[in-house]
N, C-alpha and C positions, 0 to 999 in steps of 0.2 A: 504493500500500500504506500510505502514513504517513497517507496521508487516512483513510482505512478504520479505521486504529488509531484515530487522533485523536475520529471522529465519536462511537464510543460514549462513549467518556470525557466528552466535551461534554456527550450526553445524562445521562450520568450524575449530572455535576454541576446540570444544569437540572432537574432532576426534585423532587430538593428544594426547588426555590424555585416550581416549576410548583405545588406543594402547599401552598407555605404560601399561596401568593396565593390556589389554590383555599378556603381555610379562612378567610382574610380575606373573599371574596367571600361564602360561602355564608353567614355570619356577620351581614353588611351584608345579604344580604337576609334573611335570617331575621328579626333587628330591624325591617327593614322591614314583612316578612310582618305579626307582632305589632305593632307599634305602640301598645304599650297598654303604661300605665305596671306596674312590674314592683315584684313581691311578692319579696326576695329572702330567703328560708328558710335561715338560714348556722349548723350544726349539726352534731352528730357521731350517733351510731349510732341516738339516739332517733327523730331525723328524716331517717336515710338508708336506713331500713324494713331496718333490720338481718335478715337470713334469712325475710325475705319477697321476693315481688313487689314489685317499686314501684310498682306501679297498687292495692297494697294499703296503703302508708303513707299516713300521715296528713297528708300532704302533698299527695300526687296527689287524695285523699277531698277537699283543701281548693280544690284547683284546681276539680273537677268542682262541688262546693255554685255556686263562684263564675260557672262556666260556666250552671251551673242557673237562674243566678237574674241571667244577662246584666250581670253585672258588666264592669266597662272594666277592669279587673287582671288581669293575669299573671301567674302564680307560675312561679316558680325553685326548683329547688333545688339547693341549692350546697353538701350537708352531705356530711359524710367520717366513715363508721366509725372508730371508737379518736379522734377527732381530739380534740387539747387546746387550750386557749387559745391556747397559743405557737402551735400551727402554725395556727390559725385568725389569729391577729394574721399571721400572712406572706404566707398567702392569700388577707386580704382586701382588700388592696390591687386584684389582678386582678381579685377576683370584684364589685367596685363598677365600675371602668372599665368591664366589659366589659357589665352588665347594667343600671347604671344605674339602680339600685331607686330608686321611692319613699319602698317601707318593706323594713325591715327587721328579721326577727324572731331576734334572737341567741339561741340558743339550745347556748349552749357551757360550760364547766365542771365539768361530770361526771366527767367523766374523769382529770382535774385532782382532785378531790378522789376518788377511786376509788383515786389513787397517791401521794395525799398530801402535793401537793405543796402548799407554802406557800398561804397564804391571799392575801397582802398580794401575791404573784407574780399571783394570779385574776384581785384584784382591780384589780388594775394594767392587766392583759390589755386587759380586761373593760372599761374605761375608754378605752381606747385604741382598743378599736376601736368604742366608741361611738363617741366623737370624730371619729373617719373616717368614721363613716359617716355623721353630721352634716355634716359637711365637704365632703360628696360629695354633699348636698338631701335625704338620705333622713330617714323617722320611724324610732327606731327603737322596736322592742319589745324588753324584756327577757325572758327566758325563767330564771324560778327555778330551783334544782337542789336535790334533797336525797339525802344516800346514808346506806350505812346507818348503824343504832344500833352498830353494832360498832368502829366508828373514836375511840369515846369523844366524849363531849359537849367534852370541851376542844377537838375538832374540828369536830366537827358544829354545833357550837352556831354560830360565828364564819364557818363557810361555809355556811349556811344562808342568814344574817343579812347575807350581805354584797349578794346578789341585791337585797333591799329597800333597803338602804341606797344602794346605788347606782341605782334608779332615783328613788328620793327625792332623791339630789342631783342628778341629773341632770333630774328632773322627766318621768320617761319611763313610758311605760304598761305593768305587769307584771303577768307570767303567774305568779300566785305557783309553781307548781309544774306542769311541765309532763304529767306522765302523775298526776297528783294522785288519790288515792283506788282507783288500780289494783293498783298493788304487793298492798293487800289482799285482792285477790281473786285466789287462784294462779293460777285456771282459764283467766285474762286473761296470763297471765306466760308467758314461755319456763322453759324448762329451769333457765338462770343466774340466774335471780329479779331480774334488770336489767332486761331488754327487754320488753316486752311483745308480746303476741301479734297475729297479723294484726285477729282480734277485737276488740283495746280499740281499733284505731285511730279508728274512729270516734268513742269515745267525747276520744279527744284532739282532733280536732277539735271537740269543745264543750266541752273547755275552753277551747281558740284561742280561738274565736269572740267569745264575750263582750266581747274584751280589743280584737282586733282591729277587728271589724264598726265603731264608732265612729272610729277612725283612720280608715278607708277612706271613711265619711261625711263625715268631714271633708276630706278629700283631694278628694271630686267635689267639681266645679263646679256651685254650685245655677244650679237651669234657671230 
């Protein structure tokens, strides 16, 4: 009888670790599967196809272009609706181990200037997890933010300016403004005048493009 008690408790306690190995493993081959150096997309709502599909964001649109055209790149994405700099600085630590990007396309502080937080807190962020992710072999890209006219230019003005300023010192290649020229057109916009619709994504993938395509040139091995 004490056996019989004992055995499930045993399995009970193995089962969680029966899981993590499974997760380890299936993870080791995954990366195996791929094998291709990796695009890692680190974002908040703009690039996490906010109340869309995700085979409709402009991310998956970018993966498919790259698949179209037999590219050796893998895209990731690694982005979190609402997400701020601070929780993208704590995140990105795992999200480089685990993916081991190339490149990388930052694309965070919206939301951060949405709630007004300090500029000098962004731009700190923002640095820091350049840094890391230089640190860790990857390129990265800058991803500009702008919000609205209503925050007052003693705002706007200083976090607009802080995207170019940072990749000037840091000498990194930027997207001045990532859904750039959308906002203006409603017809492209959600409901909340932030997001844009499953329709502009395409057109954000050519704004990517431009900024990117050169990096990734430079990244293959001339034949």
């Amino acid at each position: 009888m004490r056996n019989r008690r004992v055995l499930p408790l045993h399995h009970a306690l193995l089962r969680p670790l029966l899981l993590v190995l499974l997760c380890l493993l299936s993870g080791q081959s995954l990366q195996a599967q791929t094998d291709k150096p990796v695009i890692l997309v680190f974002g908040d709502s703009l690039s996490a196809g906010y109340r869309m599909d995700e085979s409709d964001g402009w991310v998956a649109l970018l993966a498919e272009r790259l698949q179209a055209q037999n590219s050796p790149f893998a895209v990731v994405n690694a982005s979190v609706s609402g997400e701020t700099t601070d929780g993208g600085l704590a995140r990105l630590p795992a999200a480089l181990s685990t993916h081991m990007p190339a490149v990388v396309i930052l694309e965070l502080g919206g939301n951060d200037g949405l709630r007004g937080l300090p500029v000098a807190n962004i731009r700190r962020n923002l640095e820091e997890m350049v840094m890391m992710s230089q640190a860790a072999g990857a390129q990265v890209i800058l991803a500009g933010m702008q919000i609205p006219p209503n925050y007052g230019p003693r705002y706007t003005g200083p976090f607009t300016a802080l995207f170019g300023e940072i990749a000037a010192e840091r000498k990194l290649p930027l997207i001045p403004f990532l859904i750039d020229g959308i906002p203006q057109q409603p017809e492209l916009m959600q409901e909340d005048g932030i997001h844009p619709r499953a329709e502009a994504q395409p057109l954000i993938v050519d704004i990517v493009w431009p900024v990117l395509e050169p990096v990734l040139q430079a990244l293959q091995p001339s034949s």
